[in-house]
C-alpha positions as a printed Julia matrix, in Angstrom:
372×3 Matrix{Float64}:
  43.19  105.84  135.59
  44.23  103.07  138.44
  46.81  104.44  140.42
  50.59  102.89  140.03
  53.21  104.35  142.46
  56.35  101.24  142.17
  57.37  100.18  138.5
  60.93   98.72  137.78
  62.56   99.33  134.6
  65.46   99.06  132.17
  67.83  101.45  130.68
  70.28  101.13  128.22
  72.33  104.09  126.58
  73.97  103.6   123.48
  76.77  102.78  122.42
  79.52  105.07  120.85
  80.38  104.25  117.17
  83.66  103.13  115.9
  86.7   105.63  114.29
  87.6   104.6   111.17
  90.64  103.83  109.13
  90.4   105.55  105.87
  92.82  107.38  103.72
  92.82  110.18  101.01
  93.1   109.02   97.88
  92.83  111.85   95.03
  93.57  112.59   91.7
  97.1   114.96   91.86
  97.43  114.56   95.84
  99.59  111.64   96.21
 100.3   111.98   99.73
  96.92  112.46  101.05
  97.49  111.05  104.34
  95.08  109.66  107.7
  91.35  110.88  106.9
  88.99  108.85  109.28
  86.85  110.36  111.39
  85.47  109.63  114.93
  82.55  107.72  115.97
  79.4   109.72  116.99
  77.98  109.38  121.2
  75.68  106.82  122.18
  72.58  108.24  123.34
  72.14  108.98  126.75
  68.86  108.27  129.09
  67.59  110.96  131.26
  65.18  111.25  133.65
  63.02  114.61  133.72
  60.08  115.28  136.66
  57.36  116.63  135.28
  53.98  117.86  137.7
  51.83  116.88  134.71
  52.08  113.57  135.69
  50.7   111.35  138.75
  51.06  108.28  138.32
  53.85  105.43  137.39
  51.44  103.14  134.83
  53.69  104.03  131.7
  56.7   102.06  133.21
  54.32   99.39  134.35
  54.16   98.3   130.43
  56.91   99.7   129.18
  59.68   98.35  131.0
  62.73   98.79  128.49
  64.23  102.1   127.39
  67.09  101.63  124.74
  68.9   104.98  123.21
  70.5   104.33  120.09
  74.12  104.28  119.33
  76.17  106.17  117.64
  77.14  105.76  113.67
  80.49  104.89  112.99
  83.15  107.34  111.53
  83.68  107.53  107.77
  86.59  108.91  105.57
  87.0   112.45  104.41
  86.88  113.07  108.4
  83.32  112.32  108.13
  82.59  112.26  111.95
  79.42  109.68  112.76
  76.4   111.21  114.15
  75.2   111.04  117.69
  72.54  108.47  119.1
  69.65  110.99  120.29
  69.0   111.04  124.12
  65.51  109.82  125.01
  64.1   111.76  127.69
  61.66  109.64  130.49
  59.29  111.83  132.39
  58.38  111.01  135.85
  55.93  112.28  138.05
  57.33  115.14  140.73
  58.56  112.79  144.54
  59.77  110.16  141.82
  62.46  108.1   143.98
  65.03  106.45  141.49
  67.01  103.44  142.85
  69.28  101.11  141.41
  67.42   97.26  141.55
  70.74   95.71  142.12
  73.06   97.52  144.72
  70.36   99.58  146.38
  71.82  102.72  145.95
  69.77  105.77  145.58
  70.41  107.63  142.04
  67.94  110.45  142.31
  64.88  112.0   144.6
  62.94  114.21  141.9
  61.21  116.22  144.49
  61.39  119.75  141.97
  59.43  120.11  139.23
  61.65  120.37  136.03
  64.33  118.52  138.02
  66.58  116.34  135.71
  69.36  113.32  136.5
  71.0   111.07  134.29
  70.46  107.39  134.48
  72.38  106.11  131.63
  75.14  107.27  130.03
  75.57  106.97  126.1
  79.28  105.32  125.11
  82.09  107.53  124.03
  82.59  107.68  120.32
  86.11  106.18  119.3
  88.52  108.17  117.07
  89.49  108.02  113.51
  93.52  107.42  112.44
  93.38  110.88  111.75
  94.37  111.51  115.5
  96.82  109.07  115.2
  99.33  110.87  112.51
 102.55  112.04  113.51
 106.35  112.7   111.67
 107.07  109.32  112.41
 103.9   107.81  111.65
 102.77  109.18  107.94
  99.96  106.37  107.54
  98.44  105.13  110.49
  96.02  102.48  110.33
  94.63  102.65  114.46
  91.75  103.86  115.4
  89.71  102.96  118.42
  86.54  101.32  118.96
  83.46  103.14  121.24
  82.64  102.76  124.09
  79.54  100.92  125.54
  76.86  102.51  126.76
  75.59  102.31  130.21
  73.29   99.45  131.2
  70.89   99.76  134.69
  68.04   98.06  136.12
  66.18  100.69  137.87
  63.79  100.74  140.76
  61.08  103.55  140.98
  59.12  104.62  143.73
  56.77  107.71  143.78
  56.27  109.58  147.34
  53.51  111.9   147.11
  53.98  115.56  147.69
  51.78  117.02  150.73
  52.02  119.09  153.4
  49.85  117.09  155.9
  48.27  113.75  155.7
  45.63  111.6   157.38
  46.16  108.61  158.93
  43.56  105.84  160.47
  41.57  103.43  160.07
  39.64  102.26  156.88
  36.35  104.2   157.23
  36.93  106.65  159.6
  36.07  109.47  157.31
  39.18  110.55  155.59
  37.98  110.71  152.43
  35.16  112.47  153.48
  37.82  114.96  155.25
  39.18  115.75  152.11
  36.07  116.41  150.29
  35.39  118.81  152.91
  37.82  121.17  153.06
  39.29  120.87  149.08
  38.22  120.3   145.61
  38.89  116.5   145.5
  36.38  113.97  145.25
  37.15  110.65  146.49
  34.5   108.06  146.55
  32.75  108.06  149.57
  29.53  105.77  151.01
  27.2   105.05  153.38
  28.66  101.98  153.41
  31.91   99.78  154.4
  34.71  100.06  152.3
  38.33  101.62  152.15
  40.26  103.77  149.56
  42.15  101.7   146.91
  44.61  104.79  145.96
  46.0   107.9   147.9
  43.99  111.09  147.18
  45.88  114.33  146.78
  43.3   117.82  147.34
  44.62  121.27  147.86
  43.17  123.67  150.31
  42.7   126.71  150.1
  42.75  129.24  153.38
  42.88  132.93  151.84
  44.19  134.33  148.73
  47.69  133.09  147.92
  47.59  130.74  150.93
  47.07  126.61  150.43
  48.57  123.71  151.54
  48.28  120.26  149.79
  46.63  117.18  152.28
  47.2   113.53  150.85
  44.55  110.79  152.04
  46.34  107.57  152.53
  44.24  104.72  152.49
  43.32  103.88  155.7
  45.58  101.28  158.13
  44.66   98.06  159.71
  46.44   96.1   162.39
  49.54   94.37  161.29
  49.78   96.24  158.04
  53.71   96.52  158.87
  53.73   92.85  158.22
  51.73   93.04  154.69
  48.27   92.84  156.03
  45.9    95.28  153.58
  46.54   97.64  150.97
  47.78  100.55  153.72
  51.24   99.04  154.24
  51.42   99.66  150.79
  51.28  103.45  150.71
  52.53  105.06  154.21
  55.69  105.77  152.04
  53.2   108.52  150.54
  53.61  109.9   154.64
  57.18  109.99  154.8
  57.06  113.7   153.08
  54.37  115.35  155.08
  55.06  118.25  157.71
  52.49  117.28  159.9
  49.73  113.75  160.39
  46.36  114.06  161.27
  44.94  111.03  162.8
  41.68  111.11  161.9
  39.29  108.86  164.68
  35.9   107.58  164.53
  34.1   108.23  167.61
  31.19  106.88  167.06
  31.42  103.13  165.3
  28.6   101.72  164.43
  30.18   98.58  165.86
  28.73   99.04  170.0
  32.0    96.0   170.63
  34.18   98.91  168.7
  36.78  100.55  171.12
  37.87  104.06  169.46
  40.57  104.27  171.68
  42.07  100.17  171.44
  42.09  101.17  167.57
  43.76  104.37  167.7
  46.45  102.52  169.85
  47.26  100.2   167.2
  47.06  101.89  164.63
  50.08  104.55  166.17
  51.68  101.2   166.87
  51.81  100.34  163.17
  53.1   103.5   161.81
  55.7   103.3   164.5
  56.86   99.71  163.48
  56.88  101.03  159.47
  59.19  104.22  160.09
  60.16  105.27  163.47
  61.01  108.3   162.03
  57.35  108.72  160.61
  56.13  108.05  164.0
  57.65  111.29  165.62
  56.61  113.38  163.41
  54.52  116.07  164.65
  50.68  114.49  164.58
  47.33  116.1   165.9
  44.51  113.9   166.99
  40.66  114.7   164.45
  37.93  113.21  166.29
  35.34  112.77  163.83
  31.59  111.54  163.55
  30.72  114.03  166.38
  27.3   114.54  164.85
  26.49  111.37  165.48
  26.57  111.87  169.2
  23.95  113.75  171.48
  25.06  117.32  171.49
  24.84  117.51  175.29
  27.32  114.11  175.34
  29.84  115.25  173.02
  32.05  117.06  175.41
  32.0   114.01  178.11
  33.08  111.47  175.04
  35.73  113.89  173.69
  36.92  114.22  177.19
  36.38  110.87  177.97
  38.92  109.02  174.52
  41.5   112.02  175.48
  41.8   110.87  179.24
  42.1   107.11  177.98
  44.64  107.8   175.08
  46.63  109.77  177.22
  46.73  112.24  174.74
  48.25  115.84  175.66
  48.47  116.8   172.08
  46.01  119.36  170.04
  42.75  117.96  169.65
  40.08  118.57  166.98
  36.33  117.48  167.3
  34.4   117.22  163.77
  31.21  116.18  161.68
  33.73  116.0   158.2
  30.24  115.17  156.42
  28.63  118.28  157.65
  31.53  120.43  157.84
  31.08  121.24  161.36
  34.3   121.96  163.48
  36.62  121.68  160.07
  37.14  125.39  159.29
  38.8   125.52  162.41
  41.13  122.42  161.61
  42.21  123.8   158.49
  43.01  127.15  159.98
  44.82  125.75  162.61
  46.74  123.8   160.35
  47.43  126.86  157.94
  49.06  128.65  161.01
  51.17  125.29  161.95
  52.46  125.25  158.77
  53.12  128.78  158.59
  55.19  128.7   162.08
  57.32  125.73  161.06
  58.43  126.33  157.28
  60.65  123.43  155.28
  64.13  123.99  156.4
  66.29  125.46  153.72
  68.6   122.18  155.15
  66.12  120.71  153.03
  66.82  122.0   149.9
  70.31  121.89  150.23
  71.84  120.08  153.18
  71.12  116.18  152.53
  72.21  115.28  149.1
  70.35  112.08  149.21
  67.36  114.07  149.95
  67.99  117.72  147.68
  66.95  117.77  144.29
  69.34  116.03  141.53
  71.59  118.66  140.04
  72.88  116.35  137.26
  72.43  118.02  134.02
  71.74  115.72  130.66
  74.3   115.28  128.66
  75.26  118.4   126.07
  74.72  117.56  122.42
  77.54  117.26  120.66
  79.35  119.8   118.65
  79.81  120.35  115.12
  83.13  119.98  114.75
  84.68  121.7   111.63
  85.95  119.62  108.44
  90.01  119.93  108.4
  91.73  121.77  105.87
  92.96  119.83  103.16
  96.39  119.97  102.34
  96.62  121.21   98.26
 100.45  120.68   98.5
 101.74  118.53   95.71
């Protein structure tokens, strides 16, 4: 299934139904009086998160949600039924938006986490509510209310822990096929990822974190250039970047360290934020070097990056050096938990607490009056 992360759609609630004007008019009860009933709720639009689902391609197609209005009232304070709610599931980091002012509706970071986008239209009320001692026979009643009409913007942000950064074949995807169960296509070849890849792994028995492979960067992707500029949102919820390096290009005019320079300098023109987040330098391809020149060359890009930050040297192909990465990276995460800030501090960024609306009562038939 190709992978869809930005859709923009349209939702319009219902509209409430109309009261209604009606009167009793039976055999032996000459002064009946007011019997309409109310209009019934338009129905709402809600949006549920749901881990089942990865991907944004049902909203690519269907781009129009519309939740039926409610039926009118009749006499005999026949109230109209309610339009049903329709319920739109969206996979879990689903960002909801509104297309026109910008504002930000929802985050559904929480699996099971539900916010209303549209609201169905009041129902209006009958001329029963309108009867009083000076007003035997009213003839008002109300109309309902429209429903609410958005144009919505979505944007899915993947869920990981940590994620790799760098360029396109620097061995990211063959990174994650290392150390988790995903597969991502990978080649003795050129070529870079289309879609992020998402693969948990697994350090000890009740112990995992989740590591998202972001297809790789090129210089000036903050202006557009490639498909990477198109998913470093899929960074903005990871704990910790690992900037994965090839250092050994096949290219001999490469220069590992000219490359890693630009692309930090892209991720910091994206999202300064992003760009101080905590990130460890993965210097991979080592098994392509001379064992007794490894060292020097690790030594050697360190000195010239000016790095003072960890450092990990691996072959992601043979495994070599990545048990250690992992491990370290278990710990890291361990150490510096998700603020509970998180969960509750920021509204814009805690999970939506609107409930959908309640279905509407029964409400009981009035007793007749059997006075003659």
């Amino acid at each position: 299934m190709k992978f869809f992360d930005e859709a923009t759609i349209e939702v319009v609630a219902g509209d409430g139904g109309n009261g209604a004007a009606s009167f009793r008019r039976e055999k032996y009860i000459p002064r009946g009086g007011p019997d309409g009933g109310d209009g019934g709720r338009g129905g709402s639009i809600v949006a549920v998160a749901d881990r089942n689902i990865n991907t944004l391609i049902d909203y690519r197609y269907a781009r129009i949600h519309r939740a039926k209005s409610g039926e009118n009232g009749r006499g005999a304070d026949r109230y109209g039924r309610g339009g049903p709610d329709i319920v739109l599931r969206m996979p879990v980091g689903t960002v909801v938006t509104d297309a026109d002012t910008g504002e930000r509706i929802a985050d559904l970071a929480t699996d099971g986490a539900r916010v209303l986008l549209a609201q169905g239209g009041k129902g209006g009320l009958g001329n029963l509510h309108f009867k009083s001692s000076t007003n035997r026979a009213p003839r008002q009643f109300t109309k309902g209310d429209p429903g609410e009409q958005r144009r919505l913007n979505l944007e899915l942000k993947l869920l990981a822990d940590v994620g790799l950064l760098g360029l396109p074949n620097a061995g990211k995807s063959t990174l994650i096929r290392a150390i988790s169960a995903a597969k991502p296509k990978v080649a003795d070849y050129p070529f870079t990822t289309l879609a992020p890849n998402l693969g948990v792994v697994r350090t000890g028995e009740a112990r995992s974190f989740v590591v998202a492979d972001i297809p790789g960067l090129i210089e000036g992707a903050a202006d557009g250039a490639g498909l990477g500029h198109r998913f470093l949102r899929h960074l903005a919820r990871t704990r910790l970047l690992l900037h994965v390096v090839d250092l050994a290009p096949p290219d001999e005019a490469a220069d590992p360290v000219r490359d890693a320079r630009a692309i930090v300098t892209e991720l910091q023109r994206y999202d300064e934020a992003l760009y101080r987040e905590p990130r460890w330098l993965v210097l991979n391809k080592i098994d392509l070097l001379a064992e007794d020149e490894r060292e020097r060359r690790v030594a050697a890009f360190v000195k010239a990056y000016r790095w003072k930050g960890p450092v990990y040297a691996i072959a992601a192909i043979s495994g070599e050096g990545c048990r250690e990465l992992v491990h370290a990276v278990q710990a890291w995460l361990d150490a510096h938990p998700v603020p509970a800030a998180a969960d509750a501090g920021d509204p814009d960024d805690a999970a939506p607490q609107v409930v959908s609306p309640a279905p509407v009562a029964p409400r009981r038939r009035r007793a007749r009056d059997t006075r003659s």
